[in-house]
RODO-2510 file (C-alpha; in nm, 4 decimals, decimal comma):
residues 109
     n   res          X          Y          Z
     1     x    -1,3702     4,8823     2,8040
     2     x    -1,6949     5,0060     2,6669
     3     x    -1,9282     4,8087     2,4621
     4     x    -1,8996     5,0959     2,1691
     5     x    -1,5179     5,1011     2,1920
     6     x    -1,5121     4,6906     2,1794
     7     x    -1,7179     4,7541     1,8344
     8     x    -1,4852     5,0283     1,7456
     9     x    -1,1997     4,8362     1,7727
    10     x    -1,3508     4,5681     1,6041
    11     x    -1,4664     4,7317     1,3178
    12     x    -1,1149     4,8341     1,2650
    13     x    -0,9723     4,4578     1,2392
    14     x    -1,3006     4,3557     1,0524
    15     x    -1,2256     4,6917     0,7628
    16     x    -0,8892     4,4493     0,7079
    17     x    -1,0585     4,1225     0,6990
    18     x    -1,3584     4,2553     0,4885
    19     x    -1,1736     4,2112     0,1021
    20     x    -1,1571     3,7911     0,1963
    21     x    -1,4591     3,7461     0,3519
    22     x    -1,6442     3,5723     0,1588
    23     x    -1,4317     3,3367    -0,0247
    24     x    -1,5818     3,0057    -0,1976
    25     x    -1,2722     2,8051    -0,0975
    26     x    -1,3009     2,9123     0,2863
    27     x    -1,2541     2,6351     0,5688
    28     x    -1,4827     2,8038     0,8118
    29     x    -1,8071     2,9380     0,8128
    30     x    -2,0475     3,2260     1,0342
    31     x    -2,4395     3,2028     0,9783
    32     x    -2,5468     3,5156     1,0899
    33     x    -2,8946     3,7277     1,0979
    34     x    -3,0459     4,0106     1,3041
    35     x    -3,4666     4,0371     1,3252
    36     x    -3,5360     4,3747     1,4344
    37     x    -3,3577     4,7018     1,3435
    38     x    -3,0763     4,7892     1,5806
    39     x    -2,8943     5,1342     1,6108
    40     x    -2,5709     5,2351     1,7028
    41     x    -2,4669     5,6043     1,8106
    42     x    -2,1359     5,8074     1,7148
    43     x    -1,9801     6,1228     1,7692
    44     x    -1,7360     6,0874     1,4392
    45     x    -1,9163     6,0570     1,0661
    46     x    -1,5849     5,8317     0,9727
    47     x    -1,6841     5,6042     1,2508
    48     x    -2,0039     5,5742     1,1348
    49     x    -1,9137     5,5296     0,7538
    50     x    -1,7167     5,2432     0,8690
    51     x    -1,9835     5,0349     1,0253
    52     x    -2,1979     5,1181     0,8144
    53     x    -1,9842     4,9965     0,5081
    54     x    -1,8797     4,7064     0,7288
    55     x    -2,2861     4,6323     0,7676
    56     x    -2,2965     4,6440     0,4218
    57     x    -2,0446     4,4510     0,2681
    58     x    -2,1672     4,1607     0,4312
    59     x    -2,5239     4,2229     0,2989
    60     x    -2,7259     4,3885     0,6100
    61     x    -2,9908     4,6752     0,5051
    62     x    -2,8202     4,9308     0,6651
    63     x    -2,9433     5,3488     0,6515
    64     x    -2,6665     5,6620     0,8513
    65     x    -2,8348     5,9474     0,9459
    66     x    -2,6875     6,2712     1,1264
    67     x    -2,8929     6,4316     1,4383
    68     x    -2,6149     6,7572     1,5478
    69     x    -2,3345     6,6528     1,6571
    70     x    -2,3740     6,2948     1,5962
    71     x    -2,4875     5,9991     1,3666
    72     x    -2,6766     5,6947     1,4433
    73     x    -2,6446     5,3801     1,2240
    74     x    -2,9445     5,1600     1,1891
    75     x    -2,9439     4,8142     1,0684
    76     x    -3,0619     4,4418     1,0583
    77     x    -3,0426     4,0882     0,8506
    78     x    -3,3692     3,9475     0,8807
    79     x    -3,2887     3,6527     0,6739
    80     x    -2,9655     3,4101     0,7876
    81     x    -2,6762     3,4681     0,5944
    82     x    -2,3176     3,3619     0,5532
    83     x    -2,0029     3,4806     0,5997
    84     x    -1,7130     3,1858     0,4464
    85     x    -1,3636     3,2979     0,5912
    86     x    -1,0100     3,1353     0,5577
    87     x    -0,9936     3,0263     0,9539
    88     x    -1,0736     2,9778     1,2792
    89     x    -0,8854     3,2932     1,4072
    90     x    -1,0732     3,5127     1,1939
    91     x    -1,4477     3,3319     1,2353
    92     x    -1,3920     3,3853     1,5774
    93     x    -1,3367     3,7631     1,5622
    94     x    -1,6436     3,8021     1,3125
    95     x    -1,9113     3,6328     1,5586
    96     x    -1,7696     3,8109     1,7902
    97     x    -1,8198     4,1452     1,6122
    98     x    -2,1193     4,0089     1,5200
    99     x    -2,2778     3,9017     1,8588
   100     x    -2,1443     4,2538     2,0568
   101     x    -2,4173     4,4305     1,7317
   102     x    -2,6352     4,1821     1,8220
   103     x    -2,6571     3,9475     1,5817
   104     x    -2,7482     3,6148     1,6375
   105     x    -2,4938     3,3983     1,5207
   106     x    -2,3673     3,0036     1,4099
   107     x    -2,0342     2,8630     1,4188
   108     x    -1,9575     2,4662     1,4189
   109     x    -1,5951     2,3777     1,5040
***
């Protein structure tokens, strides 16, 4: 499976987990950041909207742009931040997500 369609498909789990994310009573936490910008390359603007939303919501600078027939999405995190979620399960599939962007990433079990 391609590195893009690994993000694809977990950009469609993370659009579910997204709402609970980052909930004060969580039991487990993901310290996240990224340095430098990074882009990603699609051929579909909903695709694209997705991530980049996704990027967003968990407080990346994040900018979409369109080049013909397809759209690049640049972002980073310079500075750590946090994502609280309700458990293990779904920590996991965040730094996961996270790491295949290429984010660095924190998790203590």
């Amino acid at each position: 499976m391609s590195t893009l369609k690994s993000l694809a498909i977990a950009a469609v789990c993370l659009g579910c987990l997204a709402v609970g994310s980052l909930r004060a009573d969580s039991l487990e936490k993901v310290d996240f950041r990224l340095m430098e910008w990074k882009s990603l390359h699609f051929d579909q603007a909903s695709q694209a909207k997705e991530y980049h939303d996704t990027f967003k919501s968990i407080g990346c600078e994040c900018k979409q742009e369109s080049h013909g027939d397809h759209f690049d999405i640049a972002f980073r995190c310079p500075k750590w931040r946090s994502l609280n979620l309700k458990d293990h399960s779904e920590a996991h599939k965040w730094e996961t997500f996270l790491k295949k962007a290429g984010f660095e990433t924190k998790h203590e079990h």
